[in-house]
Backbone as numpy.savetxt, mean C-alpha at the origin, in Angstrom:
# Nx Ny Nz CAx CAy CAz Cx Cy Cz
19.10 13.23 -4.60 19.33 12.11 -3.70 19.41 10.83 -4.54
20.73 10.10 -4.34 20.88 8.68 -5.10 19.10 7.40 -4.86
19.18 7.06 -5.52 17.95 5.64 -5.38 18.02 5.10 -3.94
17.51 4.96 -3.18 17.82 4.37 -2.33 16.58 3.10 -1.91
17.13 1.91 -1.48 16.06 0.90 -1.08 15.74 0.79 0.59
14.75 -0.58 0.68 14.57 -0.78 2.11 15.58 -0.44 3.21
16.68 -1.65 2.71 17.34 -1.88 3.58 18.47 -1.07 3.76
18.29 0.17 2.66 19.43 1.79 3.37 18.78 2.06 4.65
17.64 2.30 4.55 16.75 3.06 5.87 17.14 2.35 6.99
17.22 3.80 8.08 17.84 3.48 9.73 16.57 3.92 10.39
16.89 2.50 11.16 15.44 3.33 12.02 15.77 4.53 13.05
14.57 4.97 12.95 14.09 6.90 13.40 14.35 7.61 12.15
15.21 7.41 11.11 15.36 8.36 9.95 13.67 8.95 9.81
14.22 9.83 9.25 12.74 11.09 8.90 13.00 11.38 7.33
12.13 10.96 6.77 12.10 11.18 5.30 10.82 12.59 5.00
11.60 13.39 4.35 10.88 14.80 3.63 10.28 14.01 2.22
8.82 13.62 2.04 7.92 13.37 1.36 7.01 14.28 0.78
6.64 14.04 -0.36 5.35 15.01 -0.91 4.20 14.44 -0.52
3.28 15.04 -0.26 1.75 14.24 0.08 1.63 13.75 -0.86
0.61 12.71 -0.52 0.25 11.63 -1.33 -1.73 11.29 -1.33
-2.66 11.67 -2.50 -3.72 11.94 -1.81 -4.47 9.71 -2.31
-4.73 9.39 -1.58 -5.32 8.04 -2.02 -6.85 7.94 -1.90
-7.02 7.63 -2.98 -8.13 6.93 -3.19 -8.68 6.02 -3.40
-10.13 5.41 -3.53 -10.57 4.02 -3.49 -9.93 3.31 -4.95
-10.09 4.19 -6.04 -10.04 3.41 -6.79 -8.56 3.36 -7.26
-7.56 3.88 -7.16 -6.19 4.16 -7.39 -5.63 2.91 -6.19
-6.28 2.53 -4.85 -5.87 1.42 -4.29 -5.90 0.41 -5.04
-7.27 0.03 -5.66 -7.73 -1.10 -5.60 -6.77 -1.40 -7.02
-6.74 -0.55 -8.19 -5.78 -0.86 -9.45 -4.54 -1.25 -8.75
-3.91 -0.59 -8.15 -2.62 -1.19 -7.32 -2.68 -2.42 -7.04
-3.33 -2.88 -6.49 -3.59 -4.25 -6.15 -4.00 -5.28 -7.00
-4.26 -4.80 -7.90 -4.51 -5.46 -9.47 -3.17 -5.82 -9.74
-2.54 -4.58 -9.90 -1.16 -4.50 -10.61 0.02 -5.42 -9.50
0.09 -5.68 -8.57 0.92 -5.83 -7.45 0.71 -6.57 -6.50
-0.36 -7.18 -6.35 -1.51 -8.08 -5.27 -2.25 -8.29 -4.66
-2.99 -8.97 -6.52 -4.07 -9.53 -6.50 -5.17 -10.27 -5.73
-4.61 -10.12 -4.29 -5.63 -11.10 -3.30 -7.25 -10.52 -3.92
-8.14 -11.95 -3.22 -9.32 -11.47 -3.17 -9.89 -10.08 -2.16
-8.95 -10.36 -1.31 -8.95 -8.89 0.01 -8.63 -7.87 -0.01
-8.38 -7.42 -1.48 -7.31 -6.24 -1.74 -8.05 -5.69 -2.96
-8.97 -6.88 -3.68 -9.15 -6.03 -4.49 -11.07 -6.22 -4.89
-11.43 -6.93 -3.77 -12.72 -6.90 -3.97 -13.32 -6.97 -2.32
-14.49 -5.90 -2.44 -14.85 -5.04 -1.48 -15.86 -6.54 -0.22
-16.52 -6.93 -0.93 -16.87 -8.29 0.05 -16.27 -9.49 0.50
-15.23 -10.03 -0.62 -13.96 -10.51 -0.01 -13.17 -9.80 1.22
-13.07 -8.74 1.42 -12.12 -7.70 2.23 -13.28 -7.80 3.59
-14.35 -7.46 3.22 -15.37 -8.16 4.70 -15.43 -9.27 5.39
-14.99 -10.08 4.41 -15.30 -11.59 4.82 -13.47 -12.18 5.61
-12.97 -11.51 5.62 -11.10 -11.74 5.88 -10.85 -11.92 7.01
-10.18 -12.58 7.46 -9.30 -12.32 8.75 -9.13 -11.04 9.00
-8.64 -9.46 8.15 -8.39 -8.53 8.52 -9.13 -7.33 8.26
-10.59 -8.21 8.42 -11.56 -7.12 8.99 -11.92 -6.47 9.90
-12.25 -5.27 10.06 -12.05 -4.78 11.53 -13.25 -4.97 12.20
């Protein structure tokens, strides 16, 4: 299958994916790497947020 980005995707398309297993700490490096908020990458910041539940 060619590269494809966002804005190929139609909505309802169904994409055949491999699982993906996530973890705490494989998030939080992501967010290091990609964005850096205080809410993303530190666990009492992320309490203290607007998008705490």
């Amino acid at each position: 299958m060619p590269k494809r980005y966002f804005e190929d995707l139609v909505e309802g398309e169904k994409l055949d994916c491999d699982n993906v297993i996530f973890a705490r700490n494989g998030i939080i490096e992501f967010a290091w790497q990609f964005d850096p908020q205080p809410f993303h990458t530190d666990e009492d910041a992320a309490k203290k947020s607007a998008f705490a539940a």
